[in-house]
Structure formats: C-alpha cells, structure tokens
FILOBA-186901 format. One record per atom (N, C-alpha, C): atom name; x, y, z; residue in three letters. Coordinates in Angstrom, 3 decimals, padded with zeros to 6 digits, always signed. Example, Ala and Ser with C-alpha at 12.3 -4.5 7.8 and 13.67 -1.06 7.14 Angstrom:
2
  site      east     north        up  code
     N  +013.190  -005.690  +007.800   Ala
    CA  +012.300  -004.500  +007.800   Ala
     C  +013.200  -003.300  +007.800   Ala
     N  +012.850  -002.250  +007.080   Ser
    CA  +013.670  -001.060  +007.140   Ser
     C  +012.900  +000.030  +007.870   Ser
***
This chain:
138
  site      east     north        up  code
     N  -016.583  -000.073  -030.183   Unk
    CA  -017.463  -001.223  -030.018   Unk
     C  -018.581  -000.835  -029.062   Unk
     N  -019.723  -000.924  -029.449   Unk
    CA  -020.965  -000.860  -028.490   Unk
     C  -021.370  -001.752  -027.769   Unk
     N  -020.944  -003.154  -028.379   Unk
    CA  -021.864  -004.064  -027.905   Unk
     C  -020.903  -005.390  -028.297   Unk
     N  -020.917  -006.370  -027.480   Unk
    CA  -019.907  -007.725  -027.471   Unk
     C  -021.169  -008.480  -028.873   Unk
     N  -020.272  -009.377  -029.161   Unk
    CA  -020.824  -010.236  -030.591   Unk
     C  -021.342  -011.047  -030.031   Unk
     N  -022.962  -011.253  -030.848   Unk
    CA  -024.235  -011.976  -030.482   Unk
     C  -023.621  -013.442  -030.062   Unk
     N  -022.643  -014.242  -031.007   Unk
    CA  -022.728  -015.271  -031.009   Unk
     C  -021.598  -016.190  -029.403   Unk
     N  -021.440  -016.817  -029.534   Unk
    CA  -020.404  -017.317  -028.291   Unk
     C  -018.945  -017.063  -028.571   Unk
     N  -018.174  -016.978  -027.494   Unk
    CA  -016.846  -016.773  -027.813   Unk
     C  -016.078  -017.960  -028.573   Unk
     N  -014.987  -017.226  -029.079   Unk
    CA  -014.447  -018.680  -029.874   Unk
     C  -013.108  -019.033  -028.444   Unk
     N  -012.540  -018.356  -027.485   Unk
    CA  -012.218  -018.698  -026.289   Unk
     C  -012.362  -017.638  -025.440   Unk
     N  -012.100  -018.391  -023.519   Unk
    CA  -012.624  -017.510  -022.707   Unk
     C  -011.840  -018.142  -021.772   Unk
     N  -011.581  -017.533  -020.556   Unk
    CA  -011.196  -018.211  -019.655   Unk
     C  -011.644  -017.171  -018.331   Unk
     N  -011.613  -017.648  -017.067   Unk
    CA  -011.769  -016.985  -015.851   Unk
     C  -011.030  -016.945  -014.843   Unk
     N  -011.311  -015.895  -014.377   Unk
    CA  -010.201  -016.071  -013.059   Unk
     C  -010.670  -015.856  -011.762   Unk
     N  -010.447  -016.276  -010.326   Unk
    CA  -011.320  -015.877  -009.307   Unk
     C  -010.603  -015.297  -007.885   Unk
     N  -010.715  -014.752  -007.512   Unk
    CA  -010.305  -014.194  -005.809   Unk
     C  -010.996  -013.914  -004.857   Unk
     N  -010.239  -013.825  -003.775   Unk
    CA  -011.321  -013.102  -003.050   Unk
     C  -010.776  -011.504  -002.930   Unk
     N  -012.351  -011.057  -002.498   Unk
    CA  -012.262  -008.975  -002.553   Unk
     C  -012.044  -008.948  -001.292   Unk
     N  -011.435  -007.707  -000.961   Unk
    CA  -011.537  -006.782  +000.003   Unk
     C  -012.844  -006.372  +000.350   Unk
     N  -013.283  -005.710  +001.572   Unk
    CA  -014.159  -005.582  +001.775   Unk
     C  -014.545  -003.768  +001.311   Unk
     N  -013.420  -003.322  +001.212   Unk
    CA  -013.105  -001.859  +000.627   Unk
     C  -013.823  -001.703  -000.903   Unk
     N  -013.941  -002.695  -001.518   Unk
    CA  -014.153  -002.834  -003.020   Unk
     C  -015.872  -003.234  -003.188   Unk
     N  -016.388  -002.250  -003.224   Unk
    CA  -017.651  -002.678  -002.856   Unk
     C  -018.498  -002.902  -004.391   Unk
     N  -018.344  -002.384  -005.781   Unk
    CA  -018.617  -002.509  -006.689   Unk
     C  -017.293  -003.403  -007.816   Unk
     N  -017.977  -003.696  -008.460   Unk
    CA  -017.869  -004.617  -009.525   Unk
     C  -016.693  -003.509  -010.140   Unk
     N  -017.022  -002.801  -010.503   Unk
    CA  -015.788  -001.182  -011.519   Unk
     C  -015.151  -001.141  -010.364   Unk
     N  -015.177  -001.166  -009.200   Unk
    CA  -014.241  -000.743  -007.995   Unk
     C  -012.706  -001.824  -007.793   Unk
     N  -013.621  -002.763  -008.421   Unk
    CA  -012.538  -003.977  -008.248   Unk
     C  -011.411  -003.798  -009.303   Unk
     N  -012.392  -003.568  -010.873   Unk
    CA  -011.634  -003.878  -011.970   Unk
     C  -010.469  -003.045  -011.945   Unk
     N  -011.021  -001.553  -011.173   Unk
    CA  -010.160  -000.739  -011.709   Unk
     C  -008.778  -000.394  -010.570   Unk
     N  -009.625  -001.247  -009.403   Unk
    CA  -008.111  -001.207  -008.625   Unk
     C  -007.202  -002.059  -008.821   Unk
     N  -008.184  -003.368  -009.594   Unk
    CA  -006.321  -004.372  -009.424   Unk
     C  -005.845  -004.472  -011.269   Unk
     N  -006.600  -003.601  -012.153   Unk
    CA  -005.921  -003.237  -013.267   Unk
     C  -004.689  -002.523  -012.985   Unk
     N  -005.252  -001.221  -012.038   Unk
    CA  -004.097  +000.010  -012.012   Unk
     C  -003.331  -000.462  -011.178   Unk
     N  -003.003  -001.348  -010.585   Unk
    CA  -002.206  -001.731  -009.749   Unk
     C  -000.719  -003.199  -010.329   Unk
     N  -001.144  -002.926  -011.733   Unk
    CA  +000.013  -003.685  -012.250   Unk
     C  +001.733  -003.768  -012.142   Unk
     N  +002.017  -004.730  -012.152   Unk
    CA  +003.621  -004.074  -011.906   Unk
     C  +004.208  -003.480  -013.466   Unk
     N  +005.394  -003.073  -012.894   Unk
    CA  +006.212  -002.254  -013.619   Unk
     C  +006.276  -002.936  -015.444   Unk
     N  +006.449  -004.331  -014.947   Unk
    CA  +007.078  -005.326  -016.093   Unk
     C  +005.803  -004.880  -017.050   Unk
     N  +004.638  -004.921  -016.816   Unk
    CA  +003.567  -004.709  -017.568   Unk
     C  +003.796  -004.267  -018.671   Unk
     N  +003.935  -002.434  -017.911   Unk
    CA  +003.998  -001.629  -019.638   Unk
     C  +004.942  -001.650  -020.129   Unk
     N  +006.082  -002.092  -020.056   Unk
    CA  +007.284  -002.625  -020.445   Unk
     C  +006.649  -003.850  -021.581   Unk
     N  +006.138  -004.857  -021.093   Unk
    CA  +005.599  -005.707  -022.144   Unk
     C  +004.536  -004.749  -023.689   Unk
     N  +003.644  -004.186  -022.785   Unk
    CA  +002.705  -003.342  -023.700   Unk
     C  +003.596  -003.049  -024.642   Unk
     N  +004.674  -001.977  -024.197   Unk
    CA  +005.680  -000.986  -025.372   Unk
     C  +005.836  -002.360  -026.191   Unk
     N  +006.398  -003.202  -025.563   Unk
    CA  +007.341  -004.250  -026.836   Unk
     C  +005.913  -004.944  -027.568   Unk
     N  +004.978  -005.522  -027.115   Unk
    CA  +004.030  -005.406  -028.018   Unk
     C  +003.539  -004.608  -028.944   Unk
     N  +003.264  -003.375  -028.418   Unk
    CA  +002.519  -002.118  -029.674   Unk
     C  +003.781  -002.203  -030.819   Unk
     N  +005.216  -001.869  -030.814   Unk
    CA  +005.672  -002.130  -031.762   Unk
     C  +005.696  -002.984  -032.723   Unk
     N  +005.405  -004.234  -031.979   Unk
    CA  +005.295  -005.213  -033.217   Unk
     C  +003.750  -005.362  -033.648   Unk
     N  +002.691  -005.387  -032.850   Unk
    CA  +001.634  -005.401  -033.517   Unk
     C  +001.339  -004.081  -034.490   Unk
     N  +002.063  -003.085  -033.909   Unk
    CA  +001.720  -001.840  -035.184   Unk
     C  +001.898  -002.242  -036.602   Unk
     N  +003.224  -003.270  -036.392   Unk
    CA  +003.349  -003.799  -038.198   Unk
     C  +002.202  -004.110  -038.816   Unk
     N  +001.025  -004.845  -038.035   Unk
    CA  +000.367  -004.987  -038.370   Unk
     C  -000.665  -004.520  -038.895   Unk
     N  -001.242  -002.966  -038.305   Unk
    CA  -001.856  -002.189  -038.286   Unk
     C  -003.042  -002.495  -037.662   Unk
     N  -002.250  -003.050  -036.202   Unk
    CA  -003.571  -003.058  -034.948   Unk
     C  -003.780  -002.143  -034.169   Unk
     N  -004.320  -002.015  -033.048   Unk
    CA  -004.997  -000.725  -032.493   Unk
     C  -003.263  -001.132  -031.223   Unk
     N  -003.073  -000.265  -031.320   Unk
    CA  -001.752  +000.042  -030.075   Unk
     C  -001.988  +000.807  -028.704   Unk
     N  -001.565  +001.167  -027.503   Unk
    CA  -001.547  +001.918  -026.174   Unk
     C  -001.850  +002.920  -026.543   Unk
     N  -000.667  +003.225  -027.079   Unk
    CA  +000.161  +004.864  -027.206   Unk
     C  -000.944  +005.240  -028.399   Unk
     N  -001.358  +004.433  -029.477   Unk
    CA  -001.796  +005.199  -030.365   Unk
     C  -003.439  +005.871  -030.240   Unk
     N  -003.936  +004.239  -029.262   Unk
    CA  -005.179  +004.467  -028.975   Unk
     C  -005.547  +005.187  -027.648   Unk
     N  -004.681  +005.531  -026.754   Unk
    CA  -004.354  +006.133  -025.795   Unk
     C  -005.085  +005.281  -024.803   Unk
     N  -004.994  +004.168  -024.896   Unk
    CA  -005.862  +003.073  -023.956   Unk
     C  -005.062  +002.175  -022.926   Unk
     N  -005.679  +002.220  -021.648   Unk
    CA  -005.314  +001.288  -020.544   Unk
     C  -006.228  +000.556  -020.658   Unk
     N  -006.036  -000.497  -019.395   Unk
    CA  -007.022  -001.389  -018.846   Unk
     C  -007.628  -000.772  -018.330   Unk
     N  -007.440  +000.509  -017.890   Unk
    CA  -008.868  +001.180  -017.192   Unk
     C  -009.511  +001.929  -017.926   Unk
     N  -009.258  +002.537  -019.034   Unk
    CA  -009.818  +003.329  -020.044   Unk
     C  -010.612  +002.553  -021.446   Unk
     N  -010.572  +001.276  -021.244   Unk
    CA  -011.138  +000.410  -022.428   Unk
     C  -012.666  +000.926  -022.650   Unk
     N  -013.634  +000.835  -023.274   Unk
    CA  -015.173  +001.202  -023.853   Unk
     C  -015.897  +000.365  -022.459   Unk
     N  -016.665  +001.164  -022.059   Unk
    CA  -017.333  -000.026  -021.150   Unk
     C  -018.886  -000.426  -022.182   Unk
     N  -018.918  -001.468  -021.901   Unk
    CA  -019.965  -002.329  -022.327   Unk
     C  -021.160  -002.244  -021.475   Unk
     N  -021.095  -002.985  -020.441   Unk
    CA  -022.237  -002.920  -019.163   Unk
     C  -021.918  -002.975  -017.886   Unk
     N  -022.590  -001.941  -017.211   Unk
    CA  -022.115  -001.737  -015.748   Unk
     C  -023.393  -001.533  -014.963   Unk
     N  -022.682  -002.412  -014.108   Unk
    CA  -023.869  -002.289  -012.781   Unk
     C  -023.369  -002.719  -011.596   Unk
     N  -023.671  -002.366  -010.461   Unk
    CA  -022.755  -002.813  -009.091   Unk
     C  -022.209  -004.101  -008.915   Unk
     N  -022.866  -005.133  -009.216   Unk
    CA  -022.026  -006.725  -009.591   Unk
     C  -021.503  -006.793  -010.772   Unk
     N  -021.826  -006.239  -012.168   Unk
    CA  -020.845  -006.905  -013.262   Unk
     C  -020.787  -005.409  -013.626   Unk
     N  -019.206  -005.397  -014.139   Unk
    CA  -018.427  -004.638  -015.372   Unk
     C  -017.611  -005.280  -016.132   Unk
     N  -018.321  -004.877  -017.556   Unk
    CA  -017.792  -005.601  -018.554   Unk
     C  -017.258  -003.608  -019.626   Unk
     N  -016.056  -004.428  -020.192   Unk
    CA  -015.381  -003.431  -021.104   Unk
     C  -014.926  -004.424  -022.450   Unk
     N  -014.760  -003.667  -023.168   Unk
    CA  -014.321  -004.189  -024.690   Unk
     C  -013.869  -003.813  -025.323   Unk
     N  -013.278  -004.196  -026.108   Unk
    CA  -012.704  -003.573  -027.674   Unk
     C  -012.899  -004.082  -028.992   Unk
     N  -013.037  -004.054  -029.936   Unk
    CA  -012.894  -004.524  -031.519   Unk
     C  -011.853  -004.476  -032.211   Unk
     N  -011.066  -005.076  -032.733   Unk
    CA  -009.614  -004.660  -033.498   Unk
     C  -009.901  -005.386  -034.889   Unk
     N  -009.591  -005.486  -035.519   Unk
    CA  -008.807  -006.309  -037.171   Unk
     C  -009.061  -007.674  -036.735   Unk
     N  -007.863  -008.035  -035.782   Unk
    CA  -007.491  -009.629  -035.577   Unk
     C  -008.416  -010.297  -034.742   Unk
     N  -009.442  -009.352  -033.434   Unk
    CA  -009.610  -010.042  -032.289   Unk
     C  -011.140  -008.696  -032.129   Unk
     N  -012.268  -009.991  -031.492   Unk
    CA  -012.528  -008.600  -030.341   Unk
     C  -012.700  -009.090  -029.180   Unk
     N  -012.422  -008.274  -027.845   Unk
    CA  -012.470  -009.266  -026.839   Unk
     C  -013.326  -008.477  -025.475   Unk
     N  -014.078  -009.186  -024.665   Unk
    CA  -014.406  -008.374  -023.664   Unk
     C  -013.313  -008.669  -022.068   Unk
     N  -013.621  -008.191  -021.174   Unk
    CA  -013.382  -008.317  -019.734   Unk
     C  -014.583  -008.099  -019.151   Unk
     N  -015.324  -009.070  -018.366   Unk
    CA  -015.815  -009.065  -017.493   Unk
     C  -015.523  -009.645  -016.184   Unk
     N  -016.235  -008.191  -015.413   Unk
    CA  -015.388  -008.437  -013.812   Unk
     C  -017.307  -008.600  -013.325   Unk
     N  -016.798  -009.843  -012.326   Unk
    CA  -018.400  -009.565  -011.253   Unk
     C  -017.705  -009.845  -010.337   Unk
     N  -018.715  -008.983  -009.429   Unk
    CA  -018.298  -008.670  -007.806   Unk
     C  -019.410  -010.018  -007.226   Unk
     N  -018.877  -010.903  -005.965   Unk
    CA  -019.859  -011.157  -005.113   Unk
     C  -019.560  -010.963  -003.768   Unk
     N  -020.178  -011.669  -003.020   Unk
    CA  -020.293  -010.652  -001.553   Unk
     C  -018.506  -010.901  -001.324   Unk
     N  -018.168  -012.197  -001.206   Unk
    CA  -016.597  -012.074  -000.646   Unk
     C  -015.706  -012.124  -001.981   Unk
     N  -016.198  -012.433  -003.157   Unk
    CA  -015.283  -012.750  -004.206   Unk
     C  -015.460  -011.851  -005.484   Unk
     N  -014.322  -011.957  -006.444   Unk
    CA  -013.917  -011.309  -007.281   Unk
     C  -013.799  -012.186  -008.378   Unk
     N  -014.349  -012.246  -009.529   Unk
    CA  -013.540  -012.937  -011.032   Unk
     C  -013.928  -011.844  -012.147   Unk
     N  -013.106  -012.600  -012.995   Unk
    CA  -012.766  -011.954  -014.415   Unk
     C  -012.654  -012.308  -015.177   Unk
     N  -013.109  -012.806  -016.241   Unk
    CA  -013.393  -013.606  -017.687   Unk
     C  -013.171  -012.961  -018.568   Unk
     N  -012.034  -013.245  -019.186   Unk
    CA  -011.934  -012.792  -020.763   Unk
     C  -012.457  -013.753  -022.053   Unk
     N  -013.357  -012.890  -022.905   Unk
    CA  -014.297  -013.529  -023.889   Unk
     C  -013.106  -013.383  -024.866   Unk
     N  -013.175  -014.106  -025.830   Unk
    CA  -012.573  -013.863  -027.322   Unk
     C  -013.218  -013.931  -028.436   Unk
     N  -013.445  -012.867  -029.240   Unk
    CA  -013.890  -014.049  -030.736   Unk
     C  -013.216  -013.261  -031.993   Unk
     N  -012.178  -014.361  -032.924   Unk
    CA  -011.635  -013.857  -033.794   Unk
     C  -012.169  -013.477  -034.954   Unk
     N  -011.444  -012.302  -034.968   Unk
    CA  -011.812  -011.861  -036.293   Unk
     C  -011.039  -012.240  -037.695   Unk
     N  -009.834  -012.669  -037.473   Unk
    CA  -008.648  -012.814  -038.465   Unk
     C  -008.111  -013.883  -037.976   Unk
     N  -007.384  -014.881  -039.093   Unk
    CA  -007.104  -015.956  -038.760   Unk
     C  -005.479  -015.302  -037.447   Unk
     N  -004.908  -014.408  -037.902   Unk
    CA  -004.100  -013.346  -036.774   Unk
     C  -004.069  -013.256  -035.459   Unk
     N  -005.767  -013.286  -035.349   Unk
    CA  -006.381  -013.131  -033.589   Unk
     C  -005.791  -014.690  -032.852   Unk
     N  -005.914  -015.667  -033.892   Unk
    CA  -004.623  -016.921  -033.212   Unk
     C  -003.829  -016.864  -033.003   Unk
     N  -003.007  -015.983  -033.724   Unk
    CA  -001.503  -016.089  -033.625   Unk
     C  -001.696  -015.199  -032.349   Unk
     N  -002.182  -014.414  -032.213   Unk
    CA  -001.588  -013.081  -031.087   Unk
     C  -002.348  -013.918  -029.918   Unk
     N  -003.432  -014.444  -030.108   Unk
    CA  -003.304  -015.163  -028.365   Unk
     C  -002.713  -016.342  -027.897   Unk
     N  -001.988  -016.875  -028.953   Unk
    CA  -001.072  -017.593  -028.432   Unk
     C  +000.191  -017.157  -028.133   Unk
     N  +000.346  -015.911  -028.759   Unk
    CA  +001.719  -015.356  -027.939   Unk
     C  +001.606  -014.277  -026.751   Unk
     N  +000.049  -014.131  -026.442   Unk
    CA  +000.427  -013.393  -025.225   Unk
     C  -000.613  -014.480  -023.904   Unk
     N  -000.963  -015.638  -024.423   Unk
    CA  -001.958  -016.527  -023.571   Unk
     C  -001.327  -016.241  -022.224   Unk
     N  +000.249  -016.344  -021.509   Unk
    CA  +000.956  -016.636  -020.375   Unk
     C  +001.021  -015.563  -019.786   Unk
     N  +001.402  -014.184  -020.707   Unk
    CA  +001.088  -013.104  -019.723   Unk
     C  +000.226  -012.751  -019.630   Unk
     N  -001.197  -013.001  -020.220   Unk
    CA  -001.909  -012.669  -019.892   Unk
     C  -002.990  -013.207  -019.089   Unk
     N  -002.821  -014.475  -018.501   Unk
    CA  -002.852  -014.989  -017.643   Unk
     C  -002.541  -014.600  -016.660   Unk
     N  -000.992  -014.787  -015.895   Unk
    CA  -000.227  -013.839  -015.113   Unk
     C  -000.911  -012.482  -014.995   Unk
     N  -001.282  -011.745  -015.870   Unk
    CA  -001.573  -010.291  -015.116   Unk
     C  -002.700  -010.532  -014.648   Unk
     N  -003.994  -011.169  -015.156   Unk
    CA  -005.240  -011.103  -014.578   Unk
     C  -005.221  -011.715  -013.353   Unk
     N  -004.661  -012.802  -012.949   Unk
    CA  -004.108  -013.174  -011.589   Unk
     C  -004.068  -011.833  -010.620   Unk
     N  -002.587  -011.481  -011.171   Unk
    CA  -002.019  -010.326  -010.358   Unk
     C  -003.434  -009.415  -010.443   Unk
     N  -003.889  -008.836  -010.898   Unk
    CA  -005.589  -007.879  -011.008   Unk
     C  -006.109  -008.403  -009.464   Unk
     N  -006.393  -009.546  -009.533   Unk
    CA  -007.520  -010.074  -008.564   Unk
     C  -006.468  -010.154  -007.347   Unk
     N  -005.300  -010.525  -007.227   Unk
    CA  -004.279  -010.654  -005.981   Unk
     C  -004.387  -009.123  -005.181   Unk
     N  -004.515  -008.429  -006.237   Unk
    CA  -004.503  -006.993  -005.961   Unk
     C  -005.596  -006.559  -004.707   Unk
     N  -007.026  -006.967  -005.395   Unk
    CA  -008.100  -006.576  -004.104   Unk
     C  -008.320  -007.381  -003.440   Unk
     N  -007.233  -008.407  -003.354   Unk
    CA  -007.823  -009.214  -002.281   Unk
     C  -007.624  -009.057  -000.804   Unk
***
C-alpha cells in the first residue's frame, strides 16, 4: 500500500496518553509502546494467523510483519502513520506526538463484507493493546 484510501474511513477510533519526555518524535513513540507489548500478544497473533490463513489473508509469520515493521505511509516528527491493504480490510495507524501527549487512531475501510466480521472479533483486543502502546511511553 502506498497511500491510505481517498475517501473517509468506514470506522476509526483513538486513543490518547501522555509521553515521556524521552520520546521526542512521533515514530519514537509508535515504536516504543508497539515493541513493548506483553507476552499474551503474540500468543493472540499465532491463534489469529491460523484462522485468518483459511481465509487467505495476509498473516505475521507469512508476511513477516510486526507493528513495527508495517509500510509507513507518512512521517514527520509529529505524525507517523503506517498501513496495510489486505482482501477483507485496509487499515492505517496513526500516531501524533504533542508536546506532553501521545494518540493513535486506527482508520478502517472495508474491503469485503469479511473486514466486519474480523473487526468485530478482534474490536476488544485491539483496543486493549493500543491502550497498553500509549501506557507504555507514558
């Protein structure tokens, strides 16, 4: 994916904290309180990629992708945004930095009537982790 879809998301939500003062860029943030997930995480990932593979969606292991390795979109010292495109979904993350605070908005827009089903079954953890992200640099 090069570039997020012209039109508006079909959902989004945000999240906010406050930064550390250590975290001085926008990528500085994303990528410390991504990598800083707990254990349960990729434990969830594995049990996901198996079942979405039935599907023949883009997986971890197959695409060799973290939260820190996603396509970046646009970067600049206040906003980093990353993305992906799949079958069912494409979705961005954008992180902006301000002087004391941190958020993170995930865009959605479906591609397959599918991209419903799968964010309603991961809406809670994925909630929960972006939390935990921002708890991280704070």
């Amino acid at each position: 994916m090069q570039e997020r879809p012209k039109q508006d998301p079909d959902w989004q939500d945000t999240h906010r904290g406050p930064v550390a003062p250590e975290y001085q860029t926008a990528r500085q943030s994303f990528e410390a309180g991504f990598a800083a997930l707990p254990g349960w995480v990729s434990v969830a990932l594995r049990l996901r990629d198996a079942v979405v593979k039935r599907f023949g969606l883009t997986t971890v292991s197959e695409g060799e992708l973290s939260m820190t390795s996603l396509p970046v979109l646009q970067e600049t010292p206040t906003t980093y945004e990353v993305g992906l495109e799949d079958k069912h979904l494409t979705f961005t993350l954008v992180t902006e930095q301000g002087d004391a605070d941190v958020s993170v908005t995930t865009r959605i827009w479906f591609n397959h009537w599918l991209g419903r089903v799968y964010l309603a079954a991961v809406l809670i953890p994925h909630k929960i982790i972006v939390r935990h992200a921002i708890r991280a640099v704070a």
